[in-house]
C-alpha positions as CSV (number, residue, x, y, z in Angstrom):
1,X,97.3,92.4,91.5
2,X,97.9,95.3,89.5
3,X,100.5,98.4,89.8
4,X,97.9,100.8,88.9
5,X,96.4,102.0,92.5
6,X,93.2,103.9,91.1
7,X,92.3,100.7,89.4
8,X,93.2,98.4,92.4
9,X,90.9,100.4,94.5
10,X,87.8,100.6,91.9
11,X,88.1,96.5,91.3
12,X,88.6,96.1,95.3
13,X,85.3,98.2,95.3
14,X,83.3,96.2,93.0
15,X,84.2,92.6,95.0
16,X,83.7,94.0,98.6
17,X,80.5,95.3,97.7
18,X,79.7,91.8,96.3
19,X,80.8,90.4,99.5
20,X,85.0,89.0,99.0
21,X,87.5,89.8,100.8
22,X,90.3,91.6,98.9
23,X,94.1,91.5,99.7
24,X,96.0,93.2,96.9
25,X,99.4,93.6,95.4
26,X,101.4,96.1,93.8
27,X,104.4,94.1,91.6
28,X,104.9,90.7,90.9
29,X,107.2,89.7,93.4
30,X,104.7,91.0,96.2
31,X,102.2,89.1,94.2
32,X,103.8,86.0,94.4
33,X,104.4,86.7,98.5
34,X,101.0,87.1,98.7
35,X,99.3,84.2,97.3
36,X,101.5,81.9,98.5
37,X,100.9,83.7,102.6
38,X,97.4,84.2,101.5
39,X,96.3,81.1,99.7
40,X,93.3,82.9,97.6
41,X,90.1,81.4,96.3
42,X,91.2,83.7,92.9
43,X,94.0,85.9,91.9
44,X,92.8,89.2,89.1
45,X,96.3,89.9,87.8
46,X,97.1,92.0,85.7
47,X,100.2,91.3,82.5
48,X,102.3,94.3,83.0
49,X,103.5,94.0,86.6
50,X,106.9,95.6,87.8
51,X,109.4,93.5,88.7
52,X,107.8,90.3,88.0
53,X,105.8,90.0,85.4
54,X,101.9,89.0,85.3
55,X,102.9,86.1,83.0
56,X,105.6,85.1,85.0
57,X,103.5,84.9,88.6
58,X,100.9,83.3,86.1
59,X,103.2,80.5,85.5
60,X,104.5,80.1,88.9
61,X,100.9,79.9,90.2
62,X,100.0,76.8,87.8
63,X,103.7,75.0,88.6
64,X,102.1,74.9,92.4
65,X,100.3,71.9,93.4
66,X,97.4,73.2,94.0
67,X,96.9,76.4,91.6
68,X,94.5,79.1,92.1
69,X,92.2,80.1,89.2
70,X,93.6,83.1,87.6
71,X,91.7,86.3,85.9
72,X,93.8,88.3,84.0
73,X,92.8,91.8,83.7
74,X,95.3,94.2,81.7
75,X,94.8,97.0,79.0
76,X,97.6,95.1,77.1
């Protein structure tokens, strides 16, 4: 999840050649639709996220019952 789109499409490169399936997001709040719709085996999120921050989903993935691992990736 990342609002950068040149860097969404290069990491979304790297998996699908490795085989995973890839659903990505844009800002926070889509993130959070997302992985709750989506159920992922791992979310890459990024810190700096519009509208809701990385942290923030970050937070609201480990208050859920059964939280996803996260990997942040972020230039911050």
């Amino acid at each position: 999840m990342d609002d950068d789109r040149k860097i969404v499409a290069l990491v979304r490169a790297y998996l699908e050649r490795e085989g995973y399936r890839v659903v990505a997001a844009h800002d926070g709040a889509e993130a959070l639709r997302r992985i709750r719709q989506d159920a992922p085996a791992l979310v890459v999120l990024d810190v700096m996220l519009p509208e809701t921050d990385g942290l923030t989903v970050a937070r609201t993935v480990r208050a859920a019952a059964d939280p996803v691992p996260i990997l942040m990736l972020s230039a911050r």
